[in-house]
C-alpha positions as CSV (number, residue, x, y, z in Angstrom):
1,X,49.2,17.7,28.1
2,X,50.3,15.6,25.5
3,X,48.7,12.6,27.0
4,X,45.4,14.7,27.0
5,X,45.5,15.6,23.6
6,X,46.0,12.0,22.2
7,X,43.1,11.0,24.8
8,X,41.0,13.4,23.1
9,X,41.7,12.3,19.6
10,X,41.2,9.0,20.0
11,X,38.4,10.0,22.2
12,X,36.6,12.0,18.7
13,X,38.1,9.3,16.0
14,X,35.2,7.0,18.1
15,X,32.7,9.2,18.3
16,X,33.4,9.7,14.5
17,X,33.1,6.0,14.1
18,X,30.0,5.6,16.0
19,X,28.4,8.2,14.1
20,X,29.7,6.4,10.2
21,X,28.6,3.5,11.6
22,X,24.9,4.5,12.6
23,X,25.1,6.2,9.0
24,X,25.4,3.1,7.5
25,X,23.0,1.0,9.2
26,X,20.4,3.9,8.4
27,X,21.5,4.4,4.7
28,X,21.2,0.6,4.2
29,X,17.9,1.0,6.1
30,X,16.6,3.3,4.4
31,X,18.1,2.8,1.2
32,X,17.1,5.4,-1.6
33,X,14.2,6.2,0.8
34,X,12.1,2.9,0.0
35,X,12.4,0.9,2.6
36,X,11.6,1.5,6.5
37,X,12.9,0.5,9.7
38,X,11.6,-2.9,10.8
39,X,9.7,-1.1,13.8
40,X,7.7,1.2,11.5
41,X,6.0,-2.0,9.3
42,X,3.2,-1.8,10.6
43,X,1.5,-4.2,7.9
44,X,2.5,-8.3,6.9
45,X,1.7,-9.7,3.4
46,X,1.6,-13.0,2.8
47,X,1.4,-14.6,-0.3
48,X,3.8,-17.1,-1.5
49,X,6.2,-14.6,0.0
50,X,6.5,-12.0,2.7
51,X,6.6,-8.1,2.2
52,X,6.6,-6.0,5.2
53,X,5.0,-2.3,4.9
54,X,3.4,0.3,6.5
55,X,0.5,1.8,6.9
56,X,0.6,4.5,4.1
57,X,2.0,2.3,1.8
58,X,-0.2,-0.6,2.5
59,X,-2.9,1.7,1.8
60,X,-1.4,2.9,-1.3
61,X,-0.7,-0.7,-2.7
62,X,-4.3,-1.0,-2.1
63,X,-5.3,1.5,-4.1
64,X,-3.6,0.7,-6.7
65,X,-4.3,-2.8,-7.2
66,X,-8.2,-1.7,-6.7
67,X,-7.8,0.7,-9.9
68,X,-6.3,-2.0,-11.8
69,X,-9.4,-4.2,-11.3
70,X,-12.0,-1.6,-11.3
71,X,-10.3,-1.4,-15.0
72,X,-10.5,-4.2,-16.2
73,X,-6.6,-4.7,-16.5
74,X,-4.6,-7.9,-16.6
75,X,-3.2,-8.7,-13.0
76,X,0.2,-8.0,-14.6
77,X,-0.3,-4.6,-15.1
78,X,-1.4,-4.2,-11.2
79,X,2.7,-6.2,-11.0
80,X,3.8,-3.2,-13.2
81,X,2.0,-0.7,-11.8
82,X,3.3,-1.4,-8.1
83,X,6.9,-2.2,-9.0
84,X,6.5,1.5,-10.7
85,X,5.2,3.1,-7.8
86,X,7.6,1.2,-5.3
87,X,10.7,2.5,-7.3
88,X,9.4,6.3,-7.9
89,X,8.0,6.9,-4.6
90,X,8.1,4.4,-1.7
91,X,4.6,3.8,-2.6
92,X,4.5,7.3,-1.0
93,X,2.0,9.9,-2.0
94,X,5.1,12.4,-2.4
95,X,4.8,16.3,-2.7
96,X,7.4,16.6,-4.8
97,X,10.2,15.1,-6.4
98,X,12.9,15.7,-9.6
99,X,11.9,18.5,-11.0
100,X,8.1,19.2,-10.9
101,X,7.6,15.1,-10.5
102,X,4.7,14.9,-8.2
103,X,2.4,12.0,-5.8
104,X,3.2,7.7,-6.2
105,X,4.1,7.3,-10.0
106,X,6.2,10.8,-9.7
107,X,4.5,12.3,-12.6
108,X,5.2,15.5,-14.0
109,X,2.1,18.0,-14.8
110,X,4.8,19.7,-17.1
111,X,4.6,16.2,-19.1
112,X,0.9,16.3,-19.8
113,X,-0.5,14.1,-16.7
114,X,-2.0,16.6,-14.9
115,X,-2.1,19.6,-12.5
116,X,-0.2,18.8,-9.5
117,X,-3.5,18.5,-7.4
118,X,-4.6,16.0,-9.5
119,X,-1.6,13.6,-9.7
120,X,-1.5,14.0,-5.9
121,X,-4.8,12.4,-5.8
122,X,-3.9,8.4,-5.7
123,X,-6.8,7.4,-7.7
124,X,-5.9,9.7,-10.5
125,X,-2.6,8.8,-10.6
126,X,-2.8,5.3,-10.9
127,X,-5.9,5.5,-13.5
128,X,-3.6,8.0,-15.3
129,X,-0.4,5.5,-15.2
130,X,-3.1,1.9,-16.2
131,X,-4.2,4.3,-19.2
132,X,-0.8,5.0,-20.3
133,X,0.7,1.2,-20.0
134,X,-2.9,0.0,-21.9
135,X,-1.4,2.0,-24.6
136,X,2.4,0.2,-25.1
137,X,1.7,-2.6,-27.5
138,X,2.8,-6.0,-26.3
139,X,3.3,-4.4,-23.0
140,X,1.6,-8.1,-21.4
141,X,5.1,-9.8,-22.7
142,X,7.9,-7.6,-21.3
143,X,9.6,-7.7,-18.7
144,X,8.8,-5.7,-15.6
145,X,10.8,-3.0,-16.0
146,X,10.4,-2.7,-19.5
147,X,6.6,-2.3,-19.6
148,X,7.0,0.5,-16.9
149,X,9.9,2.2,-18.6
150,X,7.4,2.5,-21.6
151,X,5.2,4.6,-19.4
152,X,7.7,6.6,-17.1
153,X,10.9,7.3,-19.7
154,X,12.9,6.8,-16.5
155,X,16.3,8.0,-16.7
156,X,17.2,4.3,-15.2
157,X,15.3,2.0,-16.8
158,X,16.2,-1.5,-14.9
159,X,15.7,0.3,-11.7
160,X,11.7,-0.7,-11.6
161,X,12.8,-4.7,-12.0
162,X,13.9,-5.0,-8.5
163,X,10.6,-4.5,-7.1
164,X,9.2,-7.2,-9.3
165,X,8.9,-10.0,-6.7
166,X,7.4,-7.7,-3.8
167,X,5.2,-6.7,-6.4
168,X,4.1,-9.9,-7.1
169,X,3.5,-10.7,-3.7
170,X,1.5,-7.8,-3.1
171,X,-0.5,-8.7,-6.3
172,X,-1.4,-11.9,-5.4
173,X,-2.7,-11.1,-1.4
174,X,-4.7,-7.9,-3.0
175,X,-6.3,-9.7,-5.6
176,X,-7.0,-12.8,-3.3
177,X,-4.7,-15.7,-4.5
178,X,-4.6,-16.2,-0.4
179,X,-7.1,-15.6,1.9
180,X,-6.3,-13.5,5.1
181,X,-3.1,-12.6,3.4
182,X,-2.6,-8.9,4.4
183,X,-2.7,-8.0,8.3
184,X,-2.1,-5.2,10.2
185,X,-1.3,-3.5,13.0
186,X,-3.2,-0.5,14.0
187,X,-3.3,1.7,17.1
188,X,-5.6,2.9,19.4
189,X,-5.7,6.5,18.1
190,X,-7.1,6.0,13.7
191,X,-7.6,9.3,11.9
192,X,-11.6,8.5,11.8
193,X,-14.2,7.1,14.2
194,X,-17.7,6.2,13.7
195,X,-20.1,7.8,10.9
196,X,-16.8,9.7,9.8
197,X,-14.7,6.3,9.4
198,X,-17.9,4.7,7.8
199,X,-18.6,7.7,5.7
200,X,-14.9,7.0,4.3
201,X,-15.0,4.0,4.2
202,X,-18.3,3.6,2.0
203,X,-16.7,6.2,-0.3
204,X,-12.8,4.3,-0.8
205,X,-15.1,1.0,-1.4
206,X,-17.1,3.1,-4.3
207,X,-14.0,5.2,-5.8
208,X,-11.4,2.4,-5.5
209,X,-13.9,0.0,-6.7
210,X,-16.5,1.7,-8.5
211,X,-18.5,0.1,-5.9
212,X,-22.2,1.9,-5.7
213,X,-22.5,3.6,-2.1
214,X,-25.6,1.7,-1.7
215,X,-23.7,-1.0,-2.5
216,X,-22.9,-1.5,1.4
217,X,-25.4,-1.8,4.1
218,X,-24.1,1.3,6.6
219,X,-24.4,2.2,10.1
220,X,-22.9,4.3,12.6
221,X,-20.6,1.3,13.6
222,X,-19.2,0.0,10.5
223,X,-20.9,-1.4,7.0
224,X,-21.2,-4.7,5.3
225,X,-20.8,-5.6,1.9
226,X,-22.1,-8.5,-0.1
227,X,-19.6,-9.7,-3.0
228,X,-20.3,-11.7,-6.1
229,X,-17.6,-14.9,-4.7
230,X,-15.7,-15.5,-2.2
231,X,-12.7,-14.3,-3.9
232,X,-14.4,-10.9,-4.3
233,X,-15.0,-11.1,-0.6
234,X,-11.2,-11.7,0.3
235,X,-10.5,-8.4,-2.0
236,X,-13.1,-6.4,-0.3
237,X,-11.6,-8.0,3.3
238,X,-7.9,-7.1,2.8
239,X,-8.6,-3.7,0.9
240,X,-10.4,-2.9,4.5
241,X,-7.4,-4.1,6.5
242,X,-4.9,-1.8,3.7
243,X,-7.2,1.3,5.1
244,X,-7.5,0.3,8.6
245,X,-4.7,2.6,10.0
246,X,-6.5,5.8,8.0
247,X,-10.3,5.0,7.9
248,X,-10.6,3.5,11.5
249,X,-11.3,-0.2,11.0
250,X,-11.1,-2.2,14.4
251,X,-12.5,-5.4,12.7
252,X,-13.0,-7.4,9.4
253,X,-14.7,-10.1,9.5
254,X,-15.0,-12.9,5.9
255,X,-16.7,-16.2,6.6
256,X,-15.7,-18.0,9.6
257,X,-11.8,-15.8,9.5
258,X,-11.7,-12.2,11.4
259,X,-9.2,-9.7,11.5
260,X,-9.2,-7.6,14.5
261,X,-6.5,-4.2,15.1
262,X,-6.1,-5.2,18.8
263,X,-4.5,-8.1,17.2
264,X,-3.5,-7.4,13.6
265,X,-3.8,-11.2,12.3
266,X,-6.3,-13.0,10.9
267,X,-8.4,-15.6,13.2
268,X,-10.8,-18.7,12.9
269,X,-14.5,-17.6,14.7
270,X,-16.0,-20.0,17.0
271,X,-19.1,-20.9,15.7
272,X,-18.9,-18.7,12.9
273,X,-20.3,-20.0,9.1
274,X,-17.8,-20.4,6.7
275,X,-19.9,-20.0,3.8
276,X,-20.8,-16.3,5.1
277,X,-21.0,-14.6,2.0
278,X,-20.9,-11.0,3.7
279,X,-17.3,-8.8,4.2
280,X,-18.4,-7.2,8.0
281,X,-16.2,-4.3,9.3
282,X,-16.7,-2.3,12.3
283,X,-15.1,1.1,13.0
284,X,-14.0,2.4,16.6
285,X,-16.5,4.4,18.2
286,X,-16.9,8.2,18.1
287,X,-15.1,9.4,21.1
């Protein structure tokens, strides 16, 4: 009996390690709830560094660096303005938070930025936190986590500085410093198909970018856009990769490079033109 009852213990002091163990590996996984498990980054960016996301929070990062531009800010506050939203939120479009803090900046309507429907809306959210940084003079010479601290009044101020490199990679891919810099993996079942994927996609190109609706020639099967450069291009190409997972994209297509979601990477076109000045992206079919 005795035997059994030390077989047992030593049997549950195992199990109990097993199960501190697997708490660790997901706490360091997951961190403060920022960081994913390698399976579910769904989305590479490349640009003078590697940052691995997914879909949602590719999108998001997308978003946000789009509303920066459509601005008018400096690059640096599209740094500041991810390495804010990385830190409150995951770049996470969050319900909730500390007390009434709401959507990717955690803002709180009690706080003067707005009714919880609006700050769960990412557009306003970022346009809301770009207004507020504008604001904080010499903002362009601080630190990272200082210009952001000046906006959020976190309760730990150095917390936003160690997204600053991600950041800065992210910054660089979405505002084109590389080309085919942001690929994705997407699966056969998007959220949108045909004139429904189009129609959303023609509407995140104008909202994100201020980009007219008849900006883009549209069909049933996808929409082309015509940029100003080709830098402009490589912004419209990876913002439609960002959204490809939500708004249905099964190709991109910039010059002679094309991104395709059966793939997710970025690949040279036989007998393509290089100096194709159009951003082409196709939707999956209407089922």
């Amino acid at each position: 009996m005795q035997v059994r009852t030390r077989a047992a213990v030593a049997g549950g002091v195992v199990v109990v390690l097993v199960a501190v163990v697997g708490l660790f590996v997901v706490l360091r996984q997951f961190g403060d709830g920022l960081t994913l498990p390698l399976a579910a980054r769904t989305c590479t960016v490349q640009a003078d560094g590697e940052v691995a996301l997914d879909a949602d929070q590719m999108a998001n990062a997308a978003t946000i660096a789009a509303i920066g531009i459509q601005r008018g800010m400096p690059e640096r506050a599209v740094v500041v303005a991810l390495a804010t939203a990385y830190q409150e939120s995951g770049l996470r479009n969050l319900a909730g938070g500390d007390r009434d803090s709401v959507g990717l900046f955690q803002q709180r309507p009690s706080q003067g930025w707005g009714t919880p429907t609006q700050v769960r809306d990412p557009r306003y959210a970022a346009n809301k936190f770009y207004a507020a940084l504008a604001k904080v003079r010499g903002w362009e010479r601080m630190r990272v986590t200082d210009a952001a601290q000046k906006v959020q009044r976190s309760a730990f101020p150095e917390a936003y500085q160690r997204w600053a490199d991600e950041s800065e990679v992210l910054t660089r891919a979405l505002l084109a410093h590389a080309t085919g810099a942001v690929a994705c993996t997407v699966g056969d079942s998007p959220l949108r198909r045909g004139a429904a994927a189009t129609a959303a996609l023609t509407q995140g190109l104008a909202l994100d970018w201020g980009l007219a609706t008849t900006a883009a020639a549209v069909s049933l099967t996808g929409l082309t856009v015509t940029p100003d450069d080709e830098r402009g291009g490589w912004r419209y190409a990876h913002w439609l990769v960002s959204h490809a997972e939500d708004n249905g994209v099964r190709l991109v297509r910039f010059g002679d490079r094309q991104w395709t979601a059966e793939k997710g990477t970025w690949e040279r076109v036989t007998g393509a033109k290089p100096a194709d000045a159009r951003v082409v992206a196709e939707v999956f079919a209407a089922t």
